[in-house]
Backbone as CSV, one residue per row, in Angstrom:
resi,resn,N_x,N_y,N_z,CA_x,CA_y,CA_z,C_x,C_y,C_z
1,UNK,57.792,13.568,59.524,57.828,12.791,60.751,58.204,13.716,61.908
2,UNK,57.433,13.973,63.357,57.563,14.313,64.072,58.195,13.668,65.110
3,UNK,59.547,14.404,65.522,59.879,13.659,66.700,59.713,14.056,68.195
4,UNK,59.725,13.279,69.449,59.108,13.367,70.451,60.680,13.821,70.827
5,UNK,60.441,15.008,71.718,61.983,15.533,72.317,62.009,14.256,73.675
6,UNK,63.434,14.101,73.693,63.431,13.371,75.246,63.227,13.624,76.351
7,UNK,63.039,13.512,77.444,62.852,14.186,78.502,63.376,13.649,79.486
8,UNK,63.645,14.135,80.977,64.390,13.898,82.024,63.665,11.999,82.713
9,UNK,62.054,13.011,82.318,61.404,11.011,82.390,61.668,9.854,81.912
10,UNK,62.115,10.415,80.430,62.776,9.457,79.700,64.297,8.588,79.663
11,UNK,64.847,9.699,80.517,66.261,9.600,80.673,66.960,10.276,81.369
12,UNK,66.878,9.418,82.701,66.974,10.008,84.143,68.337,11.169,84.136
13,UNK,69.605,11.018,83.441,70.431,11.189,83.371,70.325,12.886,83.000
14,UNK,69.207,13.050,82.342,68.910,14.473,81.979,68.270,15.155,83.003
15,UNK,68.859,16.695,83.291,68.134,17.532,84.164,66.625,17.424,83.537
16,UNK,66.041,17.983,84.624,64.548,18.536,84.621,64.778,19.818,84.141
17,UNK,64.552,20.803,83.313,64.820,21.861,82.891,63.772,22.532,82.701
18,UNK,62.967,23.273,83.173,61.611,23.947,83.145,62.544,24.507,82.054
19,UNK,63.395,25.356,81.438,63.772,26.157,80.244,64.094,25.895,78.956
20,UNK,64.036,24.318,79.283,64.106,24.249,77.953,62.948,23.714,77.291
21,UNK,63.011,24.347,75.806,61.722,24.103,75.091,60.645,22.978,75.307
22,UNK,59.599,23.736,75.381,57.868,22.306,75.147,58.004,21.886,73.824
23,UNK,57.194,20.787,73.852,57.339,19.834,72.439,56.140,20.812,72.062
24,UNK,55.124,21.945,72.606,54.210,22.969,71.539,55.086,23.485,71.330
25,UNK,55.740,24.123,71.745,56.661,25.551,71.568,57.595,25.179,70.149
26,UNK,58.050,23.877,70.267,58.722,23.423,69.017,58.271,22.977,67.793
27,UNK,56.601,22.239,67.972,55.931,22.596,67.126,55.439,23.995,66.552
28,UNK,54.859,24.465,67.318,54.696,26.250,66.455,55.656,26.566,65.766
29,UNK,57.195,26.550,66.123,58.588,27.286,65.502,58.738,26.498,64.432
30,UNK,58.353,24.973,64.586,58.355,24.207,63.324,57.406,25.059,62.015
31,UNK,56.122,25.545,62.246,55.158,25.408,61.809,56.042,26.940,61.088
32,UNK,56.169,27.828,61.927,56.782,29.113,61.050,57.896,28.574,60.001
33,UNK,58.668,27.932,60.413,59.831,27.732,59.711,59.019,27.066,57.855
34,UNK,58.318,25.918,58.326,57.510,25.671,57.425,56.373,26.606,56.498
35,UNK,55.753,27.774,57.087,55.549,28.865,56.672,56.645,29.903,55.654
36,UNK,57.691,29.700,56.475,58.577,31.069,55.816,58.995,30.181,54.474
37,UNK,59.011,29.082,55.043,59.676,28.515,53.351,58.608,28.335,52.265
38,UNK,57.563,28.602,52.427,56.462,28.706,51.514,55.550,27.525,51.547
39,UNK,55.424,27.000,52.643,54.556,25.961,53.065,54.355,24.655,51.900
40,UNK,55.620,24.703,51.315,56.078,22.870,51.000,56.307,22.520,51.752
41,UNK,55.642,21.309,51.288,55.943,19.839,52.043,57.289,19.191,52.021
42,UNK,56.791,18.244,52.836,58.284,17.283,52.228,60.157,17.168,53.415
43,UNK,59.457,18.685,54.162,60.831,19.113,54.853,60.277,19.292,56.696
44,UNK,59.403,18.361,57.121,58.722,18.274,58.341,59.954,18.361,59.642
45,UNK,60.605,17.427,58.966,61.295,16.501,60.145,62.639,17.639,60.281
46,UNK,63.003,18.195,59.019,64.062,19.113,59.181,64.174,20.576,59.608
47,UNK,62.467,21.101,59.681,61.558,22.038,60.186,61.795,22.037,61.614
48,UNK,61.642,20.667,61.646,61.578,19.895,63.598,62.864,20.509,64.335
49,UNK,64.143,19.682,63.606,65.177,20.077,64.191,65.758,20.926,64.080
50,UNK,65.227,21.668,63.248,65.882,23.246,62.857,65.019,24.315,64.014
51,UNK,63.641,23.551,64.756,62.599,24.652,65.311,63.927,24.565,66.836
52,UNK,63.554,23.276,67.188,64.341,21.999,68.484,65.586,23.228,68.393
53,UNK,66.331,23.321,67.704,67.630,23.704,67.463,67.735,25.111,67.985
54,UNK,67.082,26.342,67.345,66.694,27.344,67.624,66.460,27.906,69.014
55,UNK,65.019,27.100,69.510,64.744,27.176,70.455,65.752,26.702,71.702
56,UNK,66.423,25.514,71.717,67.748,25.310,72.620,68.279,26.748,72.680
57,UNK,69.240,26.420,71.780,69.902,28.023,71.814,69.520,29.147,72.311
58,UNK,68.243,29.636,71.907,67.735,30.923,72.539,67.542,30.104,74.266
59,UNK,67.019,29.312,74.350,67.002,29.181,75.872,68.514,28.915,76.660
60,UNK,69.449,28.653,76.068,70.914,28.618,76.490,71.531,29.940,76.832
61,UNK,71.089,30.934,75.591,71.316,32.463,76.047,70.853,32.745,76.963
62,UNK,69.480,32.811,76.830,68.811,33.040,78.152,69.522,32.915,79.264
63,UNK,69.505,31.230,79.797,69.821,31.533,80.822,71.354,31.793,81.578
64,UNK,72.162,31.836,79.969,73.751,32.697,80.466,73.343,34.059,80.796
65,UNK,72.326,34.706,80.569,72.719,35.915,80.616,71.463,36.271,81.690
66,UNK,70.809,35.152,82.125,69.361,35.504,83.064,68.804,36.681,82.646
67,UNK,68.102,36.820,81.032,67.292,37.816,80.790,66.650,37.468,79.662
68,UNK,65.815,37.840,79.282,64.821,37.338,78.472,65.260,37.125,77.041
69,UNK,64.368,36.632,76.002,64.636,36.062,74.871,63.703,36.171,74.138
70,UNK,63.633,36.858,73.047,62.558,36.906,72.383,62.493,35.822,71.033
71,UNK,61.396,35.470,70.988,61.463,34.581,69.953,62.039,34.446,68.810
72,UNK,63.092,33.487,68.687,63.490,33.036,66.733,62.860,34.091,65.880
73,UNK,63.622,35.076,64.794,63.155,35.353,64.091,63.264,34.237,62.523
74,UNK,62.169,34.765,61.649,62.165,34.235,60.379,63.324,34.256,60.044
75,UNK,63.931,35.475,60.027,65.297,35.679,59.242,66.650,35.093,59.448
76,UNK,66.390,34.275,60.930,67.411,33.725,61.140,67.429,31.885,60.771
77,UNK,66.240,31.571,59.945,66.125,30.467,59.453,67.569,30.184,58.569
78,UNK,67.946,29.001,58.819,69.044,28.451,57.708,68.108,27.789,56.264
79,UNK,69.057,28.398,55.339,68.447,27.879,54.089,69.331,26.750,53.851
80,UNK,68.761,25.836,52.764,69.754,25.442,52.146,70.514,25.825,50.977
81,UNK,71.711,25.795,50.334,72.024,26.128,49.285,71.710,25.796,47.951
């Protein structure tokens, strides 16, 4: 199950944030995450918020430190135990 991120349209209360993640951008990171784990099924939705999750963060650095961010690596995927 894919979820729709909220947005400032959705909920006035939220900035407009050109920096933080597109719902593509979080799909693709989904899609690796789902890749690195060997492309089972079954773990969509936790792909989602683990991509969602990632991507926040790197854009939070970002803009503490106003300098660029290179994309999530694989390696920093959380496994489970």
């Amino acid at each position: 199950m894919i979820k729709k991120r909220v947005t400032a349209q959705d909920n006035p209360a939220l900035p407009d944030n050109p920096a933080l993640p597109t719902e593509e951008q979080i799909r693709i990171r989904a899609y690796e995450l789902f890749q690195f784990r060997g492309c089972v099924d079954g773990c969509a939705e936790e792909d989602w918020i683990e991509a969602e999750s990632q991507l926040l963060s790197a854009s939070w650095h970002e803009s503490s430190r106003e300098g660029s961010v290179d994309s999530p690596s694989a390696d920093a995927v959380r496994t489970k135990p």
